[in-house]
PDB file of N, H, CA, C and O in Angstrom:
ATOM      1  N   UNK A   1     -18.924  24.284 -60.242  1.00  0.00           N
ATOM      2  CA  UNK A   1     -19.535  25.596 -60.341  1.00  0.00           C
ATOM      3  C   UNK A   1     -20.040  25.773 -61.770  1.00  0.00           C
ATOM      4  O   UNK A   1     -19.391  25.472 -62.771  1.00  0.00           O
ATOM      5  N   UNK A   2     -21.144  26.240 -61.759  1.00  0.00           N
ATOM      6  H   UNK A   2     -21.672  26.484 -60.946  1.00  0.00           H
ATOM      7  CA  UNK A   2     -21.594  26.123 -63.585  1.00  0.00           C
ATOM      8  C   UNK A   2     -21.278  28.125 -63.561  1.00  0.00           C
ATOM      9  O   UNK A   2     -21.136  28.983 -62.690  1.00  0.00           O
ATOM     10  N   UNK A   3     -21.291  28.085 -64.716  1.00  0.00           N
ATOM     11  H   UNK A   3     -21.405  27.388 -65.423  1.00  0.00           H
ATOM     12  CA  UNK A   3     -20.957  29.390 -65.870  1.00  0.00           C
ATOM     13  C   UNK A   3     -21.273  29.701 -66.929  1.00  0.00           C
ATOM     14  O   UNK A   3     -20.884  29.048 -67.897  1.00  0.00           O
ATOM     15  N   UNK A   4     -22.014  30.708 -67.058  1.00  0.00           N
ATOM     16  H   UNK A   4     -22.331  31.239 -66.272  1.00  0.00           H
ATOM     17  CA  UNK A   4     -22.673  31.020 -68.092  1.00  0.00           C
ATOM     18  C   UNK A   4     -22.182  32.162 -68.964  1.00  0.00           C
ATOM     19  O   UNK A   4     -21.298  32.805 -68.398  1.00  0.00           O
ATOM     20  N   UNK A   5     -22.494  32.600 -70.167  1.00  0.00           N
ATOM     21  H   UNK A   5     -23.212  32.077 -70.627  1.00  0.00           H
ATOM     22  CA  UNK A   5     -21.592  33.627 -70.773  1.00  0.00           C
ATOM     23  C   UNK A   5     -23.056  34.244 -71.420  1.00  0.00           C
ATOM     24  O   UNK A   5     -23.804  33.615 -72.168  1.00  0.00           O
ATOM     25  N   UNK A   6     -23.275  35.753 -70.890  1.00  0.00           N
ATOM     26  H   UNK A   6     -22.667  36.263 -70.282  1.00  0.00           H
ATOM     27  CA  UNK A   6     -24.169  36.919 -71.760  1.00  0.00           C
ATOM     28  C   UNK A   6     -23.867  36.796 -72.657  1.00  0.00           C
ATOM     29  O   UNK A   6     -22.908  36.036 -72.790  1.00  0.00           O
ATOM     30  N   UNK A   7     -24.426  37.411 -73.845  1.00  0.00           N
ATOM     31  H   UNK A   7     -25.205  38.029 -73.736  1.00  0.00           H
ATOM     32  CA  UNK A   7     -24.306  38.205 -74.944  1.00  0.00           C
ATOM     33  C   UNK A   7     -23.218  39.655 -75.153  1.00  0.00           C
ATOM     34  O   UNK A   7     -22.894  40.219 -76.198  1.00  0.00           O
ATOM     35  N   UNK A   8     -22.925  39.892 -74.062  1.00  0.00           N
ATOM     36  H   UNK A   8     -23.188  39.435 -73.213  1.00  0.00           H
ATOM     37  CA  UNK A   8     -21.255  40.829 -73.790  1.00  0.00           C
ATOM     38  C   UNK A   8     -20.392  40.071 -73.357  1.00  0.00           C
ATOM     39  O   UNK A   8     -19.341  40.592 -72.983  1.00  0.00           O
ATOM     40  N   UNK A   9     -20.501  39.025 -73.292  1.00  0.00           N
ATOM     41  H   UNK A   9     -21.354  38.602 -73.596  1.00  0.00           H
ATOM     42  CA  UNK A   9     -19.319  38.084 -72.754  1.00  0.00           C
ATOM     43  C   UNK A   9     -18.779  38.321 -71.135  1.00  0.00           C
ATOM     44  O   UNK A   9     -17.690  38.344 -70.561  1.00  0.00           O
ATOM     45  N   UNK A  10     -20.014  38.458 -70.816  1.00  0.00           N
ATOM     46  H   UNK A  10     -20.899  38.439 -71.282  1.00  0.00           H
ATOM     47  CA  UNK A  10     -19.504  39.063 -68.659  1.00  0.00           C
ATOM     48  C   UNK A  10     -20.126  37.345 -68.669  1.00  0.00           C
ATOM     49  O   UNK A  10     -20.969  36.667 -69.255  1.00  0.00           O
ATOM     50  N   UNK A  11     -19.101  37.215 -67.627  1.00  0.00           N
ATOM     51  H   UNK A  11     -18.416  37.766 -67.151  1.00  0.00           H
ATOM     52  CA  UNK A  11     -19.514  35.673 -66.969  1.00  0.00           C
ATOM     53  C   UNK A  11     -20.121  35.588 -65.945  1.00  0.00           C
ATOM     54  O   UNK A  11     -19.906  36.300 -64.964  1.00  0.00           O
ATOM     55  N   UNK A  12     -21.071  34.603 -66.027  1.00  0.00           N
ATOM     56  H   UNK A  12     -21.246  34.024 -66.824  1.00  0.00           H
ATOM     57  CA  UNK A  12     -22.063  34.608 -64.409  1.00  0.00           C
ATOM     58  C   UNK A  12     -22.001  33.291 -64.245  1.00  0.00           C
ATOM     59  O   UNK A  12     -22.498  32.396 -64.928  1.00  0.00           O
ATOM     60  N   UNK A  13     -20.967  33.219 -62.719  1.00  0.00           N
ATOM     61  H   UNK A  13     -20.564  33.947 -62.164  1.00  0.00           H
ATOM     62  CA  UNK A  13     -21.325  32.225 -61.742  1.00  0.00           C
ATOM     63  C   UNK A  13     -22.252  32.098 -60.750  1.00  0.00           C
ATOM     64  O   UNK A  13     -22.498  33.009 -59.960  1.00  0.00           O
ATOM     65  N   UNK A  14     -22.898  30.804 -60.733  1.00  0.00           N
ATOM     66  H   UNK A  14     -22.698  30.063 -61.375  1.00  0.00           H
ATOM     67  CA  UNK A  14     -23.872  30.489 -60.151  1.00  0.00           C
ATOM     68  C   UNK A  14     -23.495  29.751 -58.842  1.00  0.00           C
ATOM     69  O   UNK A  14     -22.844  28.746 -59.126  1.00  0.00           O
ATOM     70  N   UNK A  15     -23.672  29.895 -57.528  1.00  0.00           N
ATOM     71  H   UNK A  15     -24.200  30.712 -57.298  1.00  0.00           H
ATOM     72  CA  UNK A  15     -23.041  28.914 -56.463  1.00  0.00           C
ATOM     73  C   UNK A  15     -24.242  27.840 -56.444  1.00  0.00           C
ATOM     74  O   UNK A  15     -25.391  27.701 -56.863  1.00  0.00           O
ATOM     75  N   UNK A  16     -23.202  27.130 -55.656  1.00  0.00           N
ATOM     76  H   UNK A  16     -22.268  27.242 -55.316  1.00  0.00           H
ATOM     77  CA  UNK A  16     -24.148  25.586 -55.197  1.00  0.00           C
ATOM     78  C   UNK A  16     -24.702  25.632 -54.403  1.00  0.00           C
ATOM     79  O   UNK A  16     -24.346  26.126 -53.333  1.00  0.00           O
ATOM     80  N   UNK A  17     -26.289  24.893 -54.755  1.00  0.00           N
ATOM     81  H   UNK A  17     -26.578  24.491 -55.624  1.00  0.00           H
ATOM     82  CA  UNK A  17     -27.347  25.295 -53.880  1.00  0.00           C
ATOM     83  C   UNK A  17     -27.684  24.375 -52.918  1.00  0.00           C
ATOM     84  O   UNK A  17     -28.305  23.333 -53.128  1.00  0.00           O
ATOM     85  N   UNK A  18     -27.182  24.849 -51.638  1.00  0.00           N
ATOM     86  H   UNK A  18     -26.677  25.695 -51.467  1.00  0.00           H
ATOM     87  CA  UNK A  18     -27.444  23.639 -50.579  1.00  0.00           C
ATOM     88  C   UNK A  18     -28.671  22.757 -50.519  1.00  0.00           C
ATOM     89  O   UNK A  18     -29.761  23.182 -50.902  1.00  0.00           O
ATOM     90  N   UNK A  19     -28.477  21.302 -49.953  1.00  0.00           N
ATOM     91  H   UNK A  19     -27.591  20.957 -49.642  1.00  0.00           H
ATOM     92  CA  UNK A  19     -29.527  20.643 -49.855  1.00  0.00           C
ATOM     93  C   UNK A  19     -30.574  20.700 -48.855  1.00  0.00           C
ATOM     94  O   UNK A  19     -30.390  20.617 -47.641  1.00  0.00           O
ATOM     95  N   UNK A  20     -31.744  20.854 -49.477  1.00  0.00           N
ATOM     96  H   UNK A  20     -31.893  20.921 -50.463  1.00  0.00           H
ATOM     97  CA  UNK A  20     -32.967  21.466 -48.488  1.00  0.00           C
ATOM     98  C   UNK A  20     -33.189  20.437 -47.468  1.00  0.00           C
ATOM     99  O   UNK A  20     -33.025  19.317 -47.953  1.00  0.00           O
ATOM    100  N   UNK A  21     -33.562  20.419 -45.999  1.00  0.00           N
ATOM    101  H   UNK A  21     -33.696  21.329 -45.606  1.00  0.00           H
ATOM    102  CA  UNK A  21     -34.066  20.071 -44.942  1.00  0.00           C
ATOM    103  C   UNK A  21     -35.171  20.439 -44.530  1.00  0.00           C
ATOM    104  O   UNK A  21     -35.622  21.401 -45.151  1.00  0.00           O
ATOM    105  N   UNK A  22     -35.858  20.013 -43.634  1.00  0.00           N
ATOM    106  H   UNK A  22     -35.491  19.232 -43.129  1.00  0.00           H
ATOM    107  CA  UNK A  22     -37.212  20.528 -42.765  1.00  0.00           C
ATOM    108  C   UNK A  22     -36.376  20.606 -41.693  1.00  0.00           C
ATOM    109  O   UNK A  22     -35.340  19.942 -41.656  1.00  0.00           O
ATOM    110  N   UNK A  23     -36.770  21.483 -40.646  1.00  0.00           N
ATOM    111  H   UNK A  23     -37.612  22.022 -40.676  1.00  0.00           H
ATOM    112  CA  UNK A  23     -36.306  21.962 -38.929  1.00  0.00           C
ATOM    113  C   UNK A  23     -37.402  20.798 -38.248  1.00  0.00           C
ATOM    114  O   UNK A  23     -38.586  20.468 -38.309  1.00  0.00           O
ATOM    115  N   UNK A  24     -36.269  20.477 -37.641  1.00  0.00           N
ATOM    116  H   UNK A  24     -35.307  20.746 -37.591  1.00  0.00           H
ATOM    117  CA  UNK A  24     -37.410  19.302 -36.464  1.00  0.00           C
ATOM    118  C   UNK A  24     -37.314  20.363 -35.415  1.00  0.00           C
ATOM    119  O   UNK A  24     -36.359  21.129 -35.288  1.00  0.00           O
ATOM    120  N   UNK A  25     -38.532  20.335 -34.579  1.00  0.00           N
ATOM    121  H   UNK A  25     -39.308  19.712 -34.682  1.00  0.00           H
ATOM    122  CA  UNK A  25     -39.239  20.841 -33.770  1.00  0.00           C
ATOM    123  C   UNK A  25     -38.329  20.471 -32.452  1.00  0.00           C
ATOM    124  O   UNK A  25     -38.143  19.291 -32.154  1.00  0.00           O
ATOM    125  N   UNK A  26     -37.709  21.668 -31.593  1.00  0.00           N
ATOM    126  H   UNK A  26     -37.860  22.627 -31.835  1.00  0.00           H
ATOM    127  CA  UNK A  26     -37.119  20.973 -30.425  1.00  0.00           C
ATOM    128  C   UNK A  26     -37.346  20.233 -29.439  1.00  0.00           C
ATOM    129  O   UNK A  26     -38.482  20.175 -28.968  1.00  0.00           O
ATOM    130  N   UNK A  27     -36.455  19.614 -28.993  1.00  0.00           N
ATOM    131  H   UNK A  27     -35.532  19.661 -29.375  1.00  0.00           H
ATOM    132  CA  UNK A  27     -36.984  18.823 -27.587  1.00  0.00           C
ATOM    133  C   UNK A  27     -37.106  19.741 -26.500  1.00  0.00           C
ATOM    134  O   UNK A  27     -36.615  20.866 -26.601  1.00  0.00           O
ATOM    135  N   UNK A  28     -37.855  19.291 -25.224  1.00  0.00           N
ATOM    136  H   UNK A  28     -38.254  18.377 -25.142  1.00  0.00           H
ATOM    137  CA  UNK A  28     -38.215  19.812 -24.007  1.00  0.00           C
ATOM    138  C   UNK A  28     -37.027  20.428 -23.256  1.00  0.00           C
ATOM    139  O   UNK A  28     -37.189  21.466 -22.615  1.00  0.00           O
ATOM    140  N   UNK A  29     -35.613  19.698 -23.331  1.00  0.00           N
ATOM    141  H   UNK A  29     -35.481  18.855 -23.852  1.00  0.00           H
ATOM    142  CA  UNK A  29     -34.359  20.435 -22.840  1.00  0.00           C
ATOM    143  C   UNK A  29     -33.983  21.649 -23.469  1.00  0.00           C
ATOM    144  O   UNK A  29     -33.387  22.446 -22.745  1.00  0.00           O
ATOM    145  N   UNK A  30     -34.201  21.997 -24.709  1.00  0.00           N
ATOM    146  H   UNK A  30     -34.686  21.349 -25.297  1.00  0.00           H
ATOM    147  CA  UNK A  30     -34.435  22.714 -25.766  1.00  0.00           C
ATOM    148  C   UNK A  30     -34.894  24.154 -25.651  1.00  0.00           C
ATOM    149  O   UNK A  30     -34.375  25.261 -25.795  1.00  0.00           O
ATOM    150  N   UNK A  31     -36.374  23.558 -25.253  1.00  0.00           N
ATOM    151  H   UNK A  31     -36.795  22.658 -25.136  1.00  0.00           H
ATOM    152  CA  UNK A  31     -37.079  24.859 -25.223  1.00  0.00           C
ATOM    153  C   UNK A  31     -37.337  25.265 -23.632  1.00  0.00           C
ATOM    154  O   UNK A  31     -38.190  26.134 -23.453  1.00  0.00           O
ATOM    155  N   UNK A  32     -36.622  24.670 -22.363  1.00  0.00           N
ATOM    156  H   UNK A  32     -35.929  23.964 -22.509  1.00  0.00           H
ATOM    157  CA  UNK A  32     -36.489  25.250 -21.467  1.00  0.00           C
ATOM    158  C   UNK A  32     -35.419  26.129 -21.351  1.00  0.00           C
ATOM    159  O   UNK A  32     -35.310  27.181 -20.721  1.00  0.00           O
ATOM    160  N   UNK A  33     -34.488  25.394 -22.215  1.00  0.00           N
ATOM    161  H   UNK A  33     -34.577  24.539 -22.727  1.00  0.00           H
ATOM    162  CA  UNK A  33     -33.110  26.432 -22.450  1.00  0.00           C
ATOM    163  C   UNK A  33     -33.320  27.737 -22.778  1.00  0.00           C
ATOM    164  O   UNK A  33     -32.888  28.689 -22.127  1.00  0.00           O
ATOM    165  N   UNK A  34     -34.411  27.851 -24.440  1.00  0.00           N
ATOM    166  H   UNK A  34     -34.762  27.078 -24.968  1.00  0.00           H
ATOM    167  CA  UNK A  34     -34.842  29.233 -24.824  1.00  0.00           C
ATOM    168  C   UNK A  34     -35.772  29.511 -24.026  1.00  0.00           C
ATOM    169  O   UNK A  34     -36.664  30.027 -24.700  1.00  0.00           O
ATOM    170  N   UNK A  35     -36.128  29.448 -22.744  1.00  0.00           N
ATOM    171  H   UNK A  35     -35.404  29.029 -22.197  1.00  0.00           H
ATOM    172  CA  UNK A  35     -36.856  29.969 -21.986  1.00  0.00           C
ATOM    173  C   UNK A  35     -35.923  30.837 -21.167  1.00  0.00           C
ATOM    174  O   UNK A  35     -35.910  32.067 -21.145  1.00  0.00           O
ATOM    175  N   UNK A  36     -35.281  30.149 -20.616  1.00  0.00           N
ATOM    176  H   UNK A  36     -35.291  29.150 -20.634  1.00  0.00           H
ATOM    177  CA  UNK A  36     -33.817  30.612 -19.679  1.00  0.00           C
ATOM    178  C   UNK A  36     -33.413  31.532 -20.130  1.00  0.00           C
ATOM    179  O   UNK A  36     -33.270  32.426 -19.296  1.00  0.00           O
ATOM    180  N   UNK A  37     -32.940  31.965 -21.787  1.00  0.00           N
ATOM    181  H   UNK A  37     -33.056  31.239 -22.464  1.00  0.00           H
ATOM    182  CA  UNK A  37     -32.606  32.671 -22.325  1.00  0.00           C
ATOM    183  C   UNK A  37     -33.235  34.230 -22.575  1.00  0.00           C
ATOM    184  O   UNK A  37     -32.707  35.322 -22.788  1.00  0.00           O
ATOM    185  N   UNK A  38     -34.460  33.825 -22.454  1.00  0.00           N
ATOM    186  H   UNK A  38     -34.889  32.939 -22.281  1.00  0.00           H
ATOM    187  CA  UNK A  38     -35.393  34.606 -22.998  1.00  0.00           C
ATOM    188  C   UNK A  38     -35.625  35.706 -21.718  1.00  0.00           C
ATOM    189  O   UNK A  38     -35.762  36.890 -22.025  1.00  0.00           O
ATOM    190  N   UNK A  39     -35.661  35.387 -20.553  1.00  0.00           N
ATOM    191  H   UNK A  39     -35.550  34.425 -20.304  1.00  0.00           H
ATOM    192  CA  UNK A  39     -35.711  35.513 -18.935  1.00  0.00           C
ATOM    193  C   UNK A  39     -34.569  36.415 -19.479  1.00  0.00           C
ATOM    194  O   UNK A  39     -34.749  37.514 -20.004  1.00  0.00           O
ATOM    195  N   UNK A  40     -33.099  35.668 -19.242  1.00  0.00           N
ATOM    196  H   UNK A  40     -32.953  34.775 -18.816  1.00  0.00           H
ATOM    197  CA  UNK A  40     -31.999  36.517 -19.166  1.00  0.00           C
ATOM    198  C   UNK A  40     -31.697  37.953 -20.204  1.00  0.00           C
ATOM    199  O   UNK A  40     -31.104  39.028 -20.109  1.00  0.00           O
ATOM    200  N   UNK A  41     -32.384  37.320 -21.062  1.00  0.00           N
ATOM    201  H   UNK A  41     -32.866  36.447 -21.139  1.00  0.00           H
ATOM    202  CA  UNK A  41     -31.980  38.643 -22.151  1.00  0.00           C
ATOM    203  C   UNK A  41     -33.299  39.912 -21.573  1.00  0.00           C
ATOM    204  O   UNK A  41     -33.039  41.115 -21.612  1.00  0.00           O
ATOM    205  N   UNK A  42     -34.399  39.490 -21.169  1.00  0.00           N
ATOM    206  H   UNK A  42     -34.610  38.514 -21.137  1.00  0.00           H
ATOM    207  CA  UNK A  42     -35.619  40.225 -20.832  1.00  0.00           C
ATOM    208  C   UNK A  42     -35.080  41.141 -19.299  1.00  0.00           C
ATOM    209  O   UNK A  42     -35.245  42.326 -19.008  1.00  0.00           O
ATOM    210  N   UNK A  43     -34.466  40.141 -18.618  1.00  0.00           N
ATOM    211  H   UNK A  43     -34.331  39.178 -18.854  1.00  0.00           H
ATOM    212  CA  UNK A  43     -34.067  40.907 -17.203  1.00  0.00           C
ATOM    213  C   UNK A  43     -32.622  42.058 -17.632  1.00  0.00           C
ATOM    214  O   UNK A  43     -32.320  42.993 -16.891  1.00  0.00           O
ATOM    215  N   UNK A  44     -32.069  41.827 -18.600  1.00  0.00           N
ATOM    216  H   UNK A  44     -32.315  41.067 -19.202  1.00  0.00           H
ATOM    217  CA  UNK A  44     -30.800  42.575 -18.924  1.00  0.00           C
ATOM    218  C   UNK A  44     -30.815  43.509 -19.831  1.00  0.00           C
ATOM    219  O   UNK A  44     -29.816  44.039 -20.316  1.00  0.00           O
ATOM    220  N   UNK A  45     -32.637  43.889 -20.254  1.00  0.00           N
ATOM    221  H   UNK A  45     -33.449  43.458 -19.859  1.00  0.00           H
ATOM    222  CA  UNK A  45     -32.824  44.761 -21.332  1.00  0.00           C
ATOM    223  C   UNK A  45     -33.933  45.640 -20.159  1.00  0.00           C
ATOM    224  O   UNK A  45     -34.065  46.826 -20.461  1.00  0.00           O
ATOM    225  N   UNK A  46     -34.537  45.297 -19.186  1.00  0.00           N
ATOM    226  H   UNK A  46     -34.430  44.333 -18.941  1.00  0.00           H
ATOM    227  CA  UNK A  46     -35.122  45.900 -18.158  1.00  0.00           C
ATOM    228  C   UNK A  46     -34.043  46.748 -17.253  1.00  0.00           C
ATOM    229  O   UNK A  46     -34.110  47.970 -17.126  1.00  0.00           O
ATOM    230  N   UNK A  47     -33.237  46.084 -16.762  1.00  0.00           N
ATOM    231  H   UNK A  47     -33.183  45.091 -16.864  1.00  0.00           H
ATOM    232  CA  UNK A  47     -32.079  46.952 -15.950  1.00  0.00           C
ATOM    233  C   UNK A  47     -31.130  48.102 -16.588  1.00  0.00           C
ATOM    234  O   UNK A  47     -30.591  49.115 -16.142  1.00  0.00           O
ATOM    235  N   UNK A  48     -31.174  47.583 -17.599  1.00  0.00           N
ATOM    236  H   UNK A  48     -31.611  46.760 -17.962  1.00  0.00           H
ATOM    237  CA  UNK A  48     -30.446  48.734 -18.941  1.00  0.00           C
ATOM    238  C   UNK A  48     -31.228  50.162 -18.710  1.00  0.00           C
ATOM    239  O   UNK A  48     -30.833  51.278 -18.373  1.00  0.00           O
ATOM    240  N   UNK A  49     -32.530  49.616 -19.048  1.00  0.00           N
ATOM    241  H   UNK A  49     -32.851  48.709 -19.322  1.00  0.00           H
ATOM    242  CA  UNK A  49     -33.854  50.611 -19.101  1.00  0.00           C
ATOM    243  C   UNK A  49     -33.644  51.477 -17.857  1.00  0.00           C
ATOM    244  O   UNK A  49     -33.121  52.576 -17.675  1.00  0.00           O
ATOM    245  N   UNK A  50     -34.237  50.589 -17.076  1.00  0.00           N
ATOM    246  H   UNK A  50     -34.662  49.696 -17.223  1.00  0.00           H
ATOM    247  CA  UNK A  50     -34.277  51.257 -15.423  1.00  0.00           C
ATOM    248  C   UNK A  50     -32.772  51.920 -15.044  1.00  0.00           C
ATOM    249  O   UNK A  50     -32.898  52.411 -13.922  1.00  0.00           O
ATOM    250  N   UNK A  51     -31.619  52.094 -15.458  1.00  0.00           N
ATOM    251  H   UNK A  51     -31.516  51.696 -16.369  1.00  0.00           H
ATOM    252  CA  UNK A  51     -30.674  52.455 -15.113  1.00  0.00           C
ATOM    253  C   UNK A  51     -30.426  53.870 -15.853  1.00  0.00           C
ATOM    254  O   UNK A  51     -30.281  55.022 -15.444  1.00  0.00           O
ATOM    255  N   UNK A  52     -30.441  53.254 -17.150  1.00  0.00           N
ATOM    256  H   UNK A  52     -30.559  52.318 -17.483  1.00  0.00           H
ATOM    257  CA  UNK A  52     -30.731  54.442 -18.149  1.00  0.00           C
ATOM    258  C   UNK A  52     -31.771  56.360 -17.505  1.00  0.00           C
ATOM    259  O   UNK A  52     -31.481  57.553 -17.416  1.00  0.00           O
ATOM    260  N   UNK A  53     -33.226  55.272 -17.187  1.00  0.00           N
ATOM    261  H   UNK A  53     -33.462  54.303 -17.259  1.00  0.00           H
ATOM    262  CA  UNK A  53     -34.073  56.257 -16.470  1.00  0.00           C
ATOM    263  C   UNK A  53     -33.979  56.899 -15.161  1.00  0.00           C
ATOM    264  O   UNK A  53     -34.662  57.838 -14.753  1.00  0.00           O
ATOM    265  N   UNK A  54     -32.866  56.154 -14.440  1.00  0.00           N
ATOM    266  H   UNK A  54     -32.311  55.392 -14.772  1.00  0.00           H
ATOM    267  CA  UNK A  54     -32.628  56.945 -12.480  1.00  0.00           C
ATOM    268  C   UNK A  54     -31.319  57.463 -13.241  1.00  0.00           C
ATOM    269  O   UNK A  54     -30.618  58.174 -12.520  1.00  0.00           O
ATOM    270  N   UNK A  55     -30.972  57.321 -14.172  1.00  0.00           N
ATOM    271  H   UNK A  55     -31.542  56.744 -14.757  1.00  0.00           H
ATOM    272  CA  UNK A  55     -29.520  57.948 -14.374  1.00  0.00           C
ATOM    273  C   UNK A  55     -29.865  59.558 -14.962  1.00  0.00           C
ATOM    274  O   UNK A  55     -28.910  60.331 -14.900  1.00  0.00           O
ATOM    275  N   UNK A  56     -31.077  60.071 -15.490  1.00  0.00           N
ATOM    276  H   UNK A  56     -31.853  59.442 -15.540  1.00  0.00           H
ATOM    277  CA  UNK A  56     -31.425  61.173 -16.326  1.00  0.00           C
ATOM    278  C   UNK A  56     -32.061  61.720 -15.314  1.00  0.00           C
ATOM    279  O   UNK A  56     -32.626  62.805 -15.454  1.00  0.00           O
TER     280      UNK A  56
END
């Protein structure tokens, strides 16, 4: 951990800076999955809605 000292003597730690990567692009099992997902969260934010609205 490095440390540095102001001119008032307050100490500043610096954390360690992870090592950078690029995101590889998913595979086809991947992005049918976030499809699946996307469906489920979309059909479970519609029924919320629609329940919400016959309920008022």
């Amino acid at each position: 951990m490095y440390t540095t000292v102001n001119e008032d003597g307050i100490l500043n730690n610096y954390p360690k800076e992870p090592k950078v990567y690029f995101a590889q692009y998913p595979a086809i099992w991947e992005q049918r999955k976030y499809v699946v997902q996307g469906l489920f969260a979309a059909s479970l934010i519609t029924s919320v809605v629609l329940v919400a609205f016959f309920a008022s």
